[in-house]
PLY file of the C-alpha trace (Angstrom):
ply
format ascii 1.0
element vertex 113
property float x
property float y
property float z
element edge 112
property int vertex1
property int vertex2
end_header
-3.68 -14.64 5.41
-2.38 -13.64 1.88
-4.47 -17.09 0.58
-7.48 -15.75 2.62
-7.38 -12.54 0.76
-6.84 -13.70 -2.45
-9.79 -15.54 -2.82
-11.95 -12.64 -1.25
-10.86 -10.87 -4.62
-7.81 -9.16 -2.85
-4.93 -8.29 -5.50
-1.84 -8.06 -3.10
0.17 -7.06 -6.56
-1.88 -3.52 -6.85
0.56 -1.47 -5.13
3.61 -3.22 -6.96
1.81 -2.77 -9.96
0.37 0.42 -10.19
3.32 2.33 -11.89
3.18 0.32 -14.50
-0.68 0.39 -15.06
-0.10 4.89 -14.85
1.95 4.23 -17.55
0.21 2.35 -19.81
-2.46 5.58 -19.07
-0.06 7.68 -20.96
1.26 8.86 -17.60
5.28 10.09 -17.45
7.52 10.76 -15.43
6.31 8.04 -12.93
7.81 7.85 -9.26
7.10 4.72 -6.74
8.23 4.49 -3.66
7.48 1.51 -1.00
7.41 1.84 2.40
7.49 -0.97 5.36
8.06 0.25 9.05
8.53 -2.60 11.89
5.20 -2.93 14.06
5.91 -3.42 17.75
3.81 -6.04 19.42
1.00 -4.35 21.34
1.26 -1.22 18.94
-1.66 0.13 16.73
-0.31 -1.86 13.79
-0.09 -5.10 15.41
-3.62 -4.70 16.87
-4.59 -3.91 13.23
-3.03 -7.14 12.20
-4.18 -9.37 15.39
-7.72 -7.68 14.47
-7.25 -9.05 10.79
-6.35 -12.45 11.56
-9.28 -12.86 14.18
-11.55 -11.92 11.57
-10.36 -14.75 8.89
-10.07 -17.12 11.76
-12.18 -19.11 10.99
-11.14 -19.27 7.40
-7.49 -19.70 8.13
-7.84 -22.80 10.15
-10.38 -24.27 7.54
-7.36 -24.00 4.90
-5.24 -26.40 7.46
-1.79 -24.14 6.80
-1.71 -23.96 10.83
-3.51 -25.26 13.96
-5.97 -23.54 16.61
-2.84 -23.26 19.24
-0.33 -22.21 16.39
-3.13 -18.97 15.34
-3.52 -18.45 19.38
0.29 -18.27 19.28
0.63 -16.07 16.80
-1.69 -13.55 17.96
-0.02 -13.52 21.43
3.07 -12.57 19.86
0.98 -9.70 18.28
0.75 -8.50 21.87
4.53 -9.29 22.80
6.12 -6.00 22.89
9.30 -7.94 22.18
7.85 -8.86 19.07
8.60 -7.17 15.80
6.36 -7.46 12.71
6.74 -6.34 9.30
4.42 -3.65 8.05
2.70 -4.25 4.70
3.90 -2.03 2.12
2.45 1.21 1.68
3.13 2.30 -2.21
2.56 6.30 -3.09
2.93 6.51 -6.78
2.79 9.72 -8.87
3.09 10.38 -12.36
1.81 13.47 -14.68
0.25 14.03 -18.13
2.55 14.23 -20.97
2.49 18.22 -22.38
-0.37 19.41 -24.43
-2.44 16.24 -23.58
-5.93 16.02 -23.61
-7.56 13.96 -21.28
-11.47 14.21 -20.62
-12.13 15.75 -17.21
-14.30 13.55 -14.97
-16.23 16.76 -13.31
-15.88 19.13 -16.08
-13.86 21.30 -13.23
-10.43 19.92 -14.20
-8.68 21.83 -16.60
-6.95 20.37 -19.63
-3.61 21.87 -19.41
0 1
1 2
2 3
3 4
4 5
5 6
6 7
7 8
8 9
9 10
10 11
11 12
12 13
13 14
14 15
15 16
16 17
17 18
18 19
19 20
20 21
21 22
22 23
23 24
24 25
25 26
26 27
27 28
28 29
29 30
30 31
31 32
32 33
33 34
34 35
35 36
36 37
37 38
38 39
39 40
40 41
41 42
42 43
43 44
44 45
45 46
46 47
47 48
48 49
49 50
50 51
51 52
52 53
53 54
54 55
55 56
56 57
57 58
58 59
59 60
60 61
61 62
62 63
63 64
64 65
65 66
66 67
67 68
68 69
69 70
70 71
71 72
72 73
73 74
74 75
75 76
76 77
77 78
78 79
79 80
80 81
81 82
82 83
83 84
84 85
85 86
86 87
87 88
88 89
89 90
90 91
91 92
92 93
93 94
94 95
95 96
96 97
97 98
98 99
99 100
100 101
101 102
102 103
103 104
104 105
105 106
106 107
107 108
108 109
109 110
110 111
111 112
């Protein structure tokens, strides 16, 4: 799926790399945090995911990296509820304005300071 993405203009680095590109802002004191939880099969992530993969269908089995049964397999197990499946990653990054910076409000109703 990753492959799929990619070429739909997907950048599955963003999250990884967003503390980095606050930084280069100016931004400091910069926290990141990752998260990943374990999706049951039948739960509302692995419907989410089972959803995902029948909409690239098509695409995935064009690339050849697995067969019509092996997909069909895979998205029973989606529906196993003895199946675990990792979460993507959910990043929260913060950061703040260095002290007596002066950064151009977007609105005009952001102050300064």
């Amino acid at each position: 799926m990753q492959r799929v993405m990619a070429s739909r203009g997907v950048n599955a680095r963003y999250g990884r790399d967003l503390a980095a590109g606050m930084r280069a802002l100016g931004l400091v004191d910069i926290r990141a945090q990752g998260r990943m939880t374990m999706w049951q099969g039948g739960s509302t992530g692995a419907r989410l995911l089972r959803a995902n993969f029948e909409q690239l269908r098509e695409q995935l089995l064009r690339i050849g990296l697995l067969t019509p049964a092996e997909l069909d397999d895979d998205l029973a197990r989606l529906d196993d509820p003895r199946t675990l499946i990792p979460s993507p990653v959910m990043w929260t990054v913060c950061g703040r304005r260095p002290r007596g910076s002066q950064w151009p409000s977007m609105s005009g109703s952001v102050p300064n300071d």
